[in-house]
N, C-alpha and C positions, 0 to 999 in steps of 0.2 A: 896850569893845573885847573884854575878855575875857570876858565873859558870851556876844558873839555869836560867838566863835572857838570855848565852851562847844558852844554851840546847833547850827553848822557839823559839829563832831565826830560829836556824838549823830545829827543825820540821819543824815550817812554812815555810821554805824554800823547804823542802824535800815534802811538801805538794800541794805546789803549782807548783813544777817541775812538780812535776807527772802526773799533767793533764794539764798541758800547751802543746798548739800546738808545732811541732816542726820540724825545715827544714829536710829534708828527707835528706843524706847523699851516696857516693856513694854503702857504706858498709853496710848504715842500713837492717835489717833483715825484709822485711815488706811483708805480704802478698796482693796481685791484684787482684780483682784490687781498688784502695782507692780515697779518696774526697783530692783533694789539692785545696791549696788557693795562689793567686797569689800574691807575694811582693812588685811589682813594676808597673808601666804604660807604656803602650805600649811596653808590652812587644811581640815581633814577635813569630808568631808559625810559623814555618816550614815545607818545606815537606816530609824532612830527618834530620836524627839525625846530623846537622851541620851548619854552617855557609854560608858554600859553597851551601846548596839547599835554593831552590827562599821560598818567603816572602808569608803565607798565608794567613794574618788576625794579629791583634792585640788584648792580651788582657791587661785590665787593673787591679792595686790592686783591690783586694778584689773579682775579679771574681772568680769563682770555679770550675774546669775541674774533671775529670774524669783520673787517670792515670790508664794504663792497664800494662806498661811493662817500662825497665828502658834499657838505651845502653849507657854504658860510664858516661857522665855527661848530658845526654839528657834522658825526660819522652815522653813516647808516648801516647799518648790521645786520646779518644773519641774528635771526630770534635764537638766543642760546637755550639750554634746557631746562624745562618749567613753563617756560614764554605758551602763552596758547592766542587764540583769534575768537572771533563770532560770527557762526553764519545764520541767515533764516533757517527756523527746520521746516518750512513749507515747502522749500526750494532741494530738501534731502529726501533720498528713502535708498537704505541699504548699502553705505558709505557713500553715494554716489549723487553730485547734482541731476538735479531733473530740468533747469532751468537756462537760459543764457545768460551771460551777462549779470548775473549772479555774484552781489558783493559780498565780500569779508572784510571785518572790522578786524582791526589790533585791541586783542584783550586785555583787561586788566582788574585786578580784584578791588581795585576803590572805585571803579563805576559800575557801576548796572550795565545789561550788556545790551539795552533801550538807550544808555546816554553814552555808548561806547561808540562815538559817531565818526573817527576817522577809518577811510579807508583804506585798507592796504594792497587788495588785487580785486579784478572780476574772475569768475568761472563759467563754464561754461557748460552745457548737457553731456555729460556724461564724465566730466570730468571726477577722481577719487576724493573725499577726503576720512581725515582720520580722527574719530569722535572720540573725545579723551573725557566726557563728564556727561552726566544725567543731564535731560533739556534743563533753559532755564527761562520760564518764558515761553518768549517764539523762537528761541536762541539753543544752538548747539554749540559746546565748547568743543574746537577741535584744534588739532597741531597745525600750526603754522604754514598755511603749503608754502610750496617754490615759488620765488617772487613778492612774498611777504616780505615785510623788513620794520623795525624798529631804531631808535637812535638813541644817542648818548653824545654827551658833552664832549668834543675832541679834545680840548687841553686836559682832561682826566684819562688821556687813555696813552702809552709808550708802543711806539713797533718794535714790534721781535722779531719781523722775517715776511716772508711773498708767502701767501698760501696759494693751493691750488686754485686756477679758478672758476667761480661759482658756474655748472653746468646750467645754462638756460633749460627751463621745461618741456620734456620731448612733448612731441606730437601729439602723441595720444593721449596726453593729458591736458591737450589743448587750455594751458592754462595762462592767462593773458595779464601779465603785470598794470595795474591799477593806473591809470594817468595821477590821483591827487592821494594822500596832499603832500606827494614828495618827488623830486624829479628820480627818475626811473631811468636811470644810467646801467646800459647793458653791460650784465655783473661778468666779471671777468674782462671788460673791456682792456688790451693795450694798448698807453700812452702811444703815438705814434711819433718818430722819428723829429715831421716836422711839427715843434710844437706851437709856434703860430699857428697852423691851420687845425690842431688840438683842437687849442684854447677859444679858435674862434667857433669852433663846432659846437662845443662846451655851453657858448654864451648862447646860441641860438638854442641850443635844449632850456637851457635854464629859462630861456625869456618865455617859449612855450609852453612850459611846464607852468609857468608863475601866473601866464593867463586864465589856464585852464584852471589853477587850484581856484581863480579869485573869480571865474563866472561858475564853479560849479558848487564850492564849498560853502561858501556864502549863502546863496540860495537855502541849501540846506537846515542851514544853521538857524536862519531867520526866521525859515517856514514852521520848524520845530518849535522855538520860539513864541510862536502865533500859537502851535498845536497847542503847548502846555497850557496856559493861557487858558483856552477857548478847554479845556479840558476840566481846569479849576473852575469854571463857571458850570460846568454841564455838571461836576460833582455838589455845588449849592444849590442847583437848581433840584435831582435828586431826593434833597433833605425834605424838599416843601410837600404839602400833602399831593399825593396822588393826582389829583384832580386840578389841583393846582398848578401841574408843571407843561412847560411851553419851551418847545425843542427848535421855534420855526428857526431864530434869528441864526442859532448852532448850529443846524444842517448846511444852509448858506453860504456860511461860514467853512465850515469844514469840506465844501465841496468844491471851493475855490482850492485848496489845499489839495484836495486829490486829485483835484486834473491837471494837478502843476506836474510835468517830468520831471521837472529839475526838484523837487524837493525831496525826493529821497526815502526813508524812512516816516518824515512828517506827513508825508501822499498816504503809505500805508496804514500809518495809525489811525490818520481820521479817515479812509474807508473802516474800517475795524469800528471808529465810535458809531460813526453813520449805519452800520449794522444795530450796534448798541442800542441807539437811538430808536429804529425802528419797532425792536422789541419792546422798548420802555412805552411808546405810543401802540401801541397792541394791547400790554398791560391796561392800559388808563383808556383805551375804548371797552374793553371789557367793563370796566369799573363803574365805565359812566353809565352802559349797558345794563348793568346790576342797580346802580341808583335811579336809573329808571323802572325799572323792575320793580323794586322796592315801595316809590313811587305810588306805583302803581298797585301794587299789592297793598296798601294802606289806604287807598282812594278806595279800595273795592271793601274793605272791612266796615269803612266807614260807611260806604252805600248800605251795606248789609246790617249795620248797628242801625241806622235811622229806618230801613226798612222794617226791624223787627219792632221799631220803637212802634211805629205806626201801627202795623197790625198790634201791638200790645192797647195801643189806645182803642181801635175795631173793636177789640175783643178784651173785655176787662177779666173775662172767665177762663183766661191763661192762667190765670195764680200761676202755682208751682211748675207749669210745664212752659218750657223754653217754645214748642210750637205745637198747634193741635190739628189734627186732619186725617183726612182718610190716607191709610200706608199700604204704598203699590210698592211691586218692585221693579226693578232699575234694568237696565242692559248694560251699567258703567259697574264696570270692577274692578273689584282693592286687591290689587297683586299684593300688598302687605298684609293683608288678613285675610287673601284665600276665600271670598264671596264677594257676593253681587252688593251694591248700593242699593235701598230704599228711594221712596219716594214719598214726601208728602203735598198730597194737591187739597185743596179748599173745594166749597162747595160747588164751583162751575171746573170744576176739573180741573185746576190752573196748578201746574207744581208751581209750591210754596216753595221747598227745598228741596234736599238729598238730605238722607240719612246711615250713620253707620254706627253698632255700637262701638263702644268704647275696650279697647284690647281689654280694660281687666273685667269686663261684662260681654265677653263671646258668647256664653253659655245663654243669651235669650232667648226663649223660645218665642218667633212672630209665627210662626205656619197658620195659627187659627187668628193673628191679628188681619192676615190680607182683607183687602180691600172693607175694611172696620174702620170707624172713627176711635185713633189712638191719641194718648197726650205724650210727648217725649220731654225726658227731664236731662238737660246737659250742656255740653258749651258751641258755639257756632265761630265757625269759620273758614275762608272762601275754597269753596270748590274750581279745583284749578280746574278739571272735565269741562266743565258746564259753567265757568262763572259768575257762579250763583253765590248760594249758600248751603253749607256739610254744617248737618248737626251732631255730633258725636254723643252720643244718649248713653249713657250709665243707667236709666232707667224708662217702662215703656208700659202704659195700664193704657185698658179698653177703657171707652166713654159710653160703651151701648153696652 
């Protein structure tokens, strides 16, 4: 009796294994791509097979992913819903790339979509995609295309079953799965038969795949790196007065960074400052341009203050009048007041100055002062026409 109550147990047991879900293991032998079921909450999907790549989304027990491909003790997954990417929008207009070769980054709401810097696929000209948010940046949020993928922790996830599998991207959407920074195992692959020559096919992807993350990702990482940097210097530099700032060592600098191919996003940005930059030394030649200007418009007031000083010593019979002499008229005219300029010349005919009344003294009448010795009472300074000296008279008596 107790041997067959023994025998009773073990079926039921051997009957209910058999179809019970079960955590997928690194060894297990499963063909891709399959339905997993998640064990835990909040569990983080990633945008590399690690700890060390940024945070893309959460999911929780009981949600249901898509796995396509396995690396180490991480699944790589169809982007479930929510999930979005980052592309340039220079490289967009009208759903559609304009460009080759055109990356997408794996999105996520804890970075900025400038420090969102793994890749998930290229595209290509004319390839679709589909914009799910206002720009951000130089960045369009869009859905995930075909050959995008994300990851998640494998011992946190149960199979439930073979799903269909994943359709590679037709043709005309010529869209070209990403070499980094994850091996790129063609989705829906079937295990074959003989699994020796799998597994050894297996290790030749992954060993290619691991070259290429470590000469291209690298790079990137570095040169960004340098960019922030050399970024944070070009914003203190900035602060200092106008005239003050000095962009040589920066441009240098950042121009090594742009002719790099391999660095990526770090290439574009510092073109992008080295524009910046340009503008900023535009700014501050203008400035220097105006402090010389300046300069100089205060050397000429000055010449004109000791010139009048002089003639004031000449002529000690100036009293109240700023200048005295015979008043011609001018052929230079005041587009602001709508008449011609004055003139005062001394006795060998020599203009002394120019003269104009004063806006709230329009109303003078000179017609019977022409060619009279007049005294003008007002304030002097430099005539840009002629630079000379403009006397602005408020007041204007005959001397004969």
């Amino acid at each position: 009796m107790k041997f067959r109550t023994i025998l009773f147990v073990l079926a039921g047991l051997i009957f209910l294994t058999s179809f019970a879900p079960t955590a997928i293991a690194e060894d297990d032998d499963v063909t891709f791509p399959y339905i997993a079921r998640i064990t835990r909450n909040n569990l983080n999907m990633r945008s590399g097979p690690g700890t060390n790549y940024y945070r893309c989304g959460k999911l929780n027990e009981s949600n249901r992913i898509k796995v396509v491909s396995r690396r180490f003790s991480w699944s790589r997954v169809v982007p479930p819903a929510g999930s979005f990417s980052w592309i340039s929008a220079q490289y967009v207009s009208n759903g559609k790339v304009t460009g080759d070769s055109v990356r997408v980054y794996a999105g996520s709401n804890y970075e900025e979509p400038e420090h969102s810097t793994t890749m998930q696929i290229k595209l290509d000209k004319g390839d679709k995609v589909t914009i799910i948010g206002e720009k951000q940046g130089d960045y369009y949020k869009i859905q995930p295309p075909i050959g995008a993928y994300l990851w998640v922790k494998t011992s946190y996830t149960k199979y439930v079953g073979p799903a269909k599998p994943v359709t590679p991207a037709k043709s005309a959407e010529k869209v070209k799965p990403a070499p980094e920074p994850v091996k790129k195992d063609k989705p829906g692959a079937i295990i074959p038969l003989d699994k020796k020559v799998a597994k050894k096919t297996e290790e030749v992807k992954k060993e290619a795949q691991t070259k290429i993350v470590e000469t291209s990702l690298p790079v990137e990482s570095q040169e960004l790196k340098k960019y922030y940097e050399l970024k944070k210097q070009i914003d203190d530099e900035k602060i200092k007065p106008l005239l003050e700032q000095n962009y040589e060592k920066f441009k240098k600098a950042l121009a090594v960074i742009s002719e790099n191919k391999k660095a990526g996003k770090a290439a574009r940005y510092s073109k992008f400052s080295l524009d910046q930059i340009k503008r900023y030394e535009l700014a501050m030649s203008v400035a220097k341009e105006m402090e010389i200007q300046n300069k100089q418009l205060e050397q000429a007031k000055e010449k004109i203050r000791k010139a009048l000083e002089a003639k004031l010593a000449e002529n000690p019979d100036l009293g109240k009048y700023t200048v005295i002499g015979t008043l011609k008229t001018s052929n230079v005219y005041s587009v602001k007041l709508k008449m011609k300029h004055y003139r005062i010349v001394d006795d060998a005919g020599k203009t002394v100055c120019h003269a104009l009344p004063d806006e709230s003294a329009v109303d003078i009448d000179t017609k019977d002062m022409i060619d009279k010795k007049v005294g003008l009472a007002g304030k002097v300074e430099p005539h840009k026409q002629t630079s000379g000296a403009l006397v602005i008279f408020t007041k204007v008596e005959l001397l004969e």
